[in-house]
MARBA-829515 format. One record per residue (C-alpha): residue number from 1; residue in three letters; x, y, z. Coordinates in Angstrom, 3 decimals. Example, Ala and Ser with C-alpha at 12.3 -4.5 7.8 and 13.67 -1.06 7.14 Angstrom:
2
- 1:ALA:12.300:-4.500:7.800
- 2:SER:13.670:-1.060:7.140
END
This chain:
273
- 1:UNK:0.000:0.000:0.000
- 2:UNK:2.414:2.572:1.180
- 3:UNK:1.391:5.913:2.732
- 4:UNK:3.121:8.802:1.486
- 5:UNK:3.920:12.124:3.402
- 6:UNK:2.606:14.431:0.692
- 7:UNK:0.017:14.313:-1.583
- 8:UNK:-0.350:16.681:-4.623
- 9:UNK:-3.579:18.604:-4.945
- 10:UNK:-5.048:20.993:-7.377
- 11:UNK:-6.529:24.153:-6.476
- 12:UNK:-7.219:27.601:-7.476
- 13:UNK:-4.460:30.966:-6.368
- 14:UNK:-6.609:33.965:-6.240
- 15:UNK:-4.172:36.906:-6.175
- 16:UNK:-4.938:40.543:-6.518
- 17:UNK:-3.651:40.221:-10.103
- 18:UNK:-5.827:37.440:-10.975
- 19:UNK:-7.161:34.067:-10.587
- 20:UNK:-4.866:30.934:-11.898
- 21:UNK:-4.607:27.376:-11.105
- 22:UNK:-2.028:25.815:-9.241
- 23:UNK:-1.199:22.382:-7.985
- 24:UNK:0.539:21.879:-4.753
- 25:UNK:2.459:19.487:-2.562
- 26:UNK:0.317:19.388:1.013
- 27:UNK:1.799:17.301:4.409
- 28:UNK:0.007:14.103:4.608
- 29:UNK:-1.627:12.800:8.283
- 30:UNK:-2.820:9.234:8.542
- 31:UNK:-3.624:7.657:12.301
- 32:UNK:-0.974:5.750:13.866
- 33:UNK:-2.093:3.187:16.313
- 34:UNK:0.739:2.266:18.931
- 35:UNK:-0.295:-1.621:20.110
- 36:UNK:1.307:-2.962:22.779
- 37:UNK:0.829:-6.639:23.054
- 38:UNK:-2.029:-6.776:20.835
- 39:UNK:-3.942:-3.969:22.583
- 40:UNK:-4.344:-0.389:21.593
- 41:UNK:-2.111:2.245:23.855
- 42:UNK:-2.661:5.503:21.742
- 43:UNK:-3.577:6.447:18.473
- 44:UNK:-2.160:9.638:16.903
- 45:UNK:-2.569:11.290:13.263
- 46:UNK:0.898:11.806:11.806
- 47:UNK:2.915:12.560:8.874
- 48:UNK:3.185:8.788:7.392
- 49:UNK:7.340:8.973:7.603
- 50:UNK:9.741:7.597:10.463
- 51:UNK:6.821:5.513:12.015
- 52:UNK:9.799:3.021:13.562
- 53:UNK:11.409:6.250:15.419
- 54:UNK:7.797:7.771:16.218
- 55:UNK:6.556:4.584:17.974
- 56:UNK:10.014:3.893:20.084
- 57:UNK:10.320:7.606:20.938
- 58:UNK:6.682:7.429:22.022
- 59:UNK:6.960:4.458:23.765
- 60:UNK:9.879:6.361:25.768
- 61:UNK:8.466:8.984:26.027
- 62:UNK:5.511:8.062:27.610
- 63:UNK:6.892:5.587:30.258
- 64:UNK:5.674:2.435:28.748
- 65:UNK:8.657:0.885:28.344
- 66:UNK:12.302:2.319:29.825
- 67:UNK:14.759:0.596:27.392
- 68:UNK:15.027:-1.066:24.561
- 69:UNK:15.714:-4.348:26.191
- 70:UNK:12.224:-4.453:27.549
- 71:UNK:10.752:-4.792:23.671
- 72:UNK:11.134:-8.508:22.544
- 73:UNK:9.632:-7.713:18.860
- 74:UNK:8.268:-4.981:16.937
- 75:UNK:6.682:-4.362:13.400
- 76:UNK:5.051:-1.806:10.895
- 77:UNK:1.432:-3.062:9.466
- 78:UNK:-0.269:-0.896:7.052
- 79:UNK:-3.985:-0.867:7.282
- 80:UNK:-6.551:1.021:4.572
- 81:UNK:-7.348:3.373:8.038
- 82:UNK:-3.686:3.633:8.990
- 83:UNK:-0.593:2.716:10.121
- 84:UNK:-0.107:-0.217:13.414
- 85:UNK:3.222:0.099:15.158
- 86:UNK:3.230:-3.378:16.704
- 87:UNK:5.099:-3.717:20.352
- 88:UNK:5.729:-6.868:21.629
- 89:UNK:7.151:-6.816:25.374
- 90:UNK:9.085:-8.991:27.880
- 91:UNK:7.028:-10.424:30.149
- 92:UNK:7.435:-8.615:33.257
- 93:UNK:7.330:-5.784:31.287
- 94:UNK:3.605:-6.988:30.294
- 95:UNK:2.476:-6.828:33.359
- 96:UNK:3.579:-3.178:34.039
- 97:UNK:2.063:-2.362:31.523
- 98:UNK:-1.269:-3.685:32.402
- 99:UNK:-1.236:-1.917:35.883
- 100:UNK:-0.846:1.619:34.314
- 101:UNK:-3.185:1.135:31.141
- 102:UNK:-4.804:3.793:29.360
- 103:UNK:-6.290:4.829:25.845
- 104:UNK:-5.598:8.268:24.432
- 105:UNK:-6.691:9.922:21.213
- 106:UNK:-4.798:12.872:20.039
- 107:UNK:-5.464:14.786:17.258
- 108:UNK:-2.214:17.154:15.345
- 109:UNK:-1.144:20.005:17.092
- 110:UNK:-2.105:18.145:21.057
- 111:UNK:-0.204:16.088:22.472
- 112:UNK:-2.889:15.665:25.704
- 113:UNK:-6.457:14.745:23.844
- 114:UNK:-7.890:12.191:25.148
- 115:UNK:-6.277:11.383:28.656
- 116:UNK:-8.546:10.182:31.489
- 117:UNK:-7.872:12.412:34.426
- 118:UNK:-6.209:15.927:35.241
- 119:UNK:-3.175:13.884:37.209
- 120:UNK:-2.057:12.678:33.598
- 121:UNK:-1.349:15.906:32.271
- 122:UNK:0.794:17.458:34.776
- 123:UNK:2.578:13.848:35.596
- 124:UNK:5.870:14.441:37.613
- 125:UNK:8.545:14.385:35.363
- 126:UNK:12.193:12.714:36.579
- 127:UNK:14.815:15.615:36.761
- 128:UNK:17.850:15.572:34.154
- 129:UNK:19.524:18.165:36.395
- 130:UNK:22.668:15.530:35.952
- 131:UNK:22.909:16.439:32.094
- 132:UNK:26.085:18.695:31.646
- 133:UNK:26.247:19.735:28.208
- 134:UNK:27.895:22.957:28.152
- 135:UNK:27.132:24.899:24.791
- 136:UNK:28.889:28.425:23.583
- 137:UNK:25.987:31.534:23.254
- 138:UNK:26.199:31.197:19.057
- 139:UNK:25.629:27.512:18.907
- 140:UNK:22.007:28.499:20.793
- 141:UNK:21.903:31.521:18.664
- 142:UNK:22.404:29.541:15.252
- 143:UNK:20.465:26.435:15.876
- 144:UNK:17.115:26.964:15.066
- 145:UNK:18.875:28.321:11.211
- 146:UNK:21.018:24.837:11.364
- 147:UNK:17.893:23.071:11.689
- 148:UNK:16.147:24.874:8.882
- 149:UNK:18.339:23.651:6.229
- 150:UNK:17.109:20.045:7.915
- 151:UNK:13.504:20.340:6.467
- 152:UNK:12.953:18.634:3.205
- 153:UNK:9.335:18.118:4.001
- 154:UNK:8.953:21.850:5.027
- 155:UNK:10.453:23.336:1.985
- 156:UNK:8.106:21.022:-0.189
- 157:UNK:4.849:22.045:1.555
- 158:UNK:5.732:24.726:3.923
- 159:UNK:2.939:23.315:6.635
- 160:UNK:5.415:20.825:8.971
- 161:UNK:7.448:21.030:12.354
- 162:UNK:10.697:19.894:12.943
- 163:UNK:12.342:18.516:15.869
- 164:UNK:16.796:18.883:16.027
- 165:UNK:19.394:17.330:18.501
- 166:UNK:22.590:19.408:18.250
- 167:UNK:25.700:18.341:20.267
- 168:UNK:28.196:20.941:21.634
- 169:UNK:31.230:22.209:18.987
- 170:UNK:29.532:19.409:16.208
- 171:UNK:25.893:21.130:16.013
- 172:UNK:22.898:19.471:13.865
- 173:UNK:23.176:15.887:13.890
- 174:UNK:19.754:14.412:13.651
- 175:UNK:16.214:15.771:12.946
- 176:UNK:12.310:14.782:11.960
- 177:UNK:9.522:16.013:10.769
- 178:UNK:6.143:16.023:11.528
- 179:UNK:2.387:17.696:11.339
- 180:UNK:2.490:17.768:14.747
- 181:UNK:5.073:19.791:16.763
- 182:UNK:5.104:16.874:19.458
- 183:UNK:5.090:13.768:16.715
- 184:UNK:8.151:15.573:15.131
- 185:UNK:10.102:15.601:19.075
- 186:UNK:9.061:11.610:19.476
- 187:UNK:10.399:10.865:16.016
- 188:UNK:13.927:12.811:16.989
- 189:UNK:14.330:11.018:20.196
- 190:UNK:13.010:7.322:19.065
- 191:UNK:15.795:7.772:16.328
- 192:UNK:18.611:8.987:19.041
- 193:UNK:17.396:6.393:21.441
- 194:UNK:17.464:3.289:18.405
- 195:UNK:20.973:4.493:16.951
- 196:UNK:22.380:4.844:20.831
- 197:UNK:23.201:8.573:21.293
- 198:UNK:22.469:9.740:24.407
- 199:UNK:20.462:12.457:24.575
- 200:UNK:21.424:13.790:27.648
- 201:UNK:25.191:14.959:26.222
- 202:UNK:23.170:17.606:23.766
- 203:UNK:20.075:20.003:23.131
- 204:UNK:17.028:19.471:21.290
- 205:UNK:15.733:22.207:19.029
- 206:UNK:11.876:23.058:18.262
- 207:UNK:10.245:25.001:15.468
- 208:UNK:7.551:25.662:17.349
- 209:UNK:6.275:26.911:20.778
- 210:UNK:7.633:25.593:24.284
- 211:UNK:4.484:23.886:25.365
- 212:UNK:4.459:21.491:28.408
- 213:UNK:4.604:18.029:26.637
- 214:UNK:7.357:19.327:24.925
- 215:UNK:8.987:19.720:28.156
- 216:UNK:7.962:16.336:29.527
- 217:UNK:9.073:14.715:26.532
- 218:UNK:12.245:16.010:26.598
- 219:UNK:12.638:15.167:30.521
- 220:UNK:11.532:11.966:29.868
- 221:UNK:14.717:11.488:26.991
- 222:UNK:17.398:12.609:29.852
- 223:UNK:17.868:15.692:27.947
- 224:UNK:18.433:18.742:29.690
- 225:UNK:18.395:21.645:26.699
- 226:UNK:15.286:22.613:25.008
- 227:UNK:15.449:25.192:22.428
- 228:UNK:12.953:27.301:20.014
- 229:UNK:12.341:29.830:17.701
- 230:UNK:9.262:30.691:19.630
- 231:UNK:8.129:31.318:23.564
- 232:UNK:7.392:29.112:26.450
- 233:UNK:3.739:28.715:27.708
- 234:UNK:4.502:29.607:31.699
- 235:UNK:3.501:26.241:32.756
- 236:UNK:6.173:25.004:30.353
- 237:UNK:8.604:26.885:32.061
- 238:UNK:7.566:26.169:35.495
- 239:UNK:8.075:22.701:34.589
- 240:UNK:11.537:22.879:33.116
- 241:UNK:12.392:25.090:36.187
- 242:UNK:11.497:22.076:38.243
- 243:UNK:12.837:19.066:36.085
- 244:UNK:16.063:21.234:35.837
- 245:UNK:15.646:21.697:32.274
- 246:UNK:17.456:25.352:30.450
- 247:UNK:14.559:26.610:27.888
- 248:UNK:16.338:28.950:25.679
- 249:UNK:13.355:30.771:23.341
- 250:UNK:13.193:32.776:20.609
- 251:UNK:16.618:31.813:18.889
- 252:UNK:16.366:33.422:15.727
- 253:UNK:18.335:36.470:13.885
- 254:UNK:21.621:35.894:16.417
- 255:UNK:20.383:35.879:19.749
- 256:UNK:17.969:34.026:21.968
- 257:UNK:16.241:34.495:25.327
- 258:UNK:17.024:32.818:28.170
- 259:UNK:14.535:31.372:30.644
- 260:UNK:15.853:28.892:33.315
- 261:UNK:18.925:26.848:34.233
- 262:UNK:21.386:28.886:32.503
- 263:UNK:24.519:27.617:33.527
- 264:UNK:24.656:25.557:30.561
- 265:UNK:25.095:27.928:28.166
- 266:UNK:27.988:30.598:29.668
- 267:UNK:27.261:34.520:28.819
- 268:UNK:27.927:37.867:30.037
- 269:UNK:25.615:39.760:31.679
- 270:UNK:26.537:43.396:30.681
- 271:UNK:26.850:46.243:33.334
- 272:UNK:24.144:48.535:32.425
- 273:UNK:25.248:50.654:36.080
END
């Protein structure tokens, strides 16, 4: 079958000059259904790409399973309603599971829909206040451009968000992209976590806002640098304040702002006396 993450539609550009028709390349969302031993965990629309890295980095991310030695098989099955990313897990494992499980429902652009109680969405996050990547004020500054050059899917359709890990004096290593701001961050750190980088020796990198499951996500992964071209929500912040997280927002044209934690990134303060 083979979902693809852009389909080609017709349609009509009505400019001030005119009216002309125009075909163009839109982002693709299909449901993904993440089954762990033949039940049903989650099922979220995403760009059909990276499924593999989506469903581990979910899985992580999520606290269903901890590491990849708890996953005893895995596979990909294409349905005519979607995609199944198929979990199988070691027994004890199973039974974990069991105790803590729940069915969510999210569509793009929400990483919360469909949890059952309030307690979910502001779970306690553990604190990656033992991640020591130390990163100079330009590599901040430059890594939200770094990661636009990283877009393929963007530059075809101009309608995706990408998700970056950049590791101090290398930069850009790794990205993703996605519809969905939080689909794009799972897909990053299910690829870091399969290929064995550790994500808490570098920074991840966001097109988009600083919401709060970006934060969890990323506290979940061990990493302790987030980083966008946009701003925190508060509760975001709060968050990373307390999981010991630096947010660095609005890193575009040279500079960035600074929000928490900022020991790992060394500046000057200037004397304004």
């Amino acid at each position: 079958m083979g979902f693809s993450p852009t389909q080609s539609r017709p349609g009509l550009s009505v400019q001030g000059e005119g009216v002309r028709c125009i075909t163009r390349a839109l982002p693709d969302e299909v449901p993904v259904a993440f089954v762990f031993d033949g039940t049903t965990q989650a099922v979220m629309m995403a760009t059909p790409a990276d499924i593999a890295d989506f469903a581990h980095g979910f899985a992580l991310t999520e606290g269903i399973v901890t590491n990849l030695t708890q996953i005893e098989g895995f596979e990909i099955a294409e349905h005519g309603e979607g995609i199944e990313a198929r979990f199988w897990l070691r027994g004890d494992w199973h039974q974990a599971l069991v105790a803590r499980r729940r069915y969510m429902a999210g569509p793009v652009g929400c990483g919360l829909c469909g949890i059952d109680s309030l307690a979910e969405a502001v779970r306690p996050v553990p604190s990656v206040a033992h991640a020591a990547p130390s990163f100079a004020a330009q590599e901040i500054a430059r890594a939200a451009e770094a990661l636009g050059a990283c877009q393929p899917l963007h530059d075809l359709t101009r309608a995706t968000h990408a998700a970056g890990f950049i590791l101090p004096g290398i930069g850009l290593i790794l990205a993703r992209e996605d519809v969905g701001r939080h689909n794009a961050l799972d897909k990053l750190i299910g690829a870091l976590w399969r290929a064995g980088i550790d994500p808490s020796g570098g920074a991840m990198v966001m097109t988009s806002r600083l919401s709060v499951e970006l934060v969890q996500k990323c506290a979940m992964a061990g990493c302790g640098v987030l980083i966008a071209v946009s701003a925190p929500t508060a509760h975001a912040l709060r968050l990373a304040e307390g999981a010991g997280i630096t947010l660095a927002a609005f890193a575009r044209g040279g500079g960035f702002d600074l929000y928490s934690h900022p020991h790992r990134i060394p500046h000057e303060v200037p004397d304004v006396a």
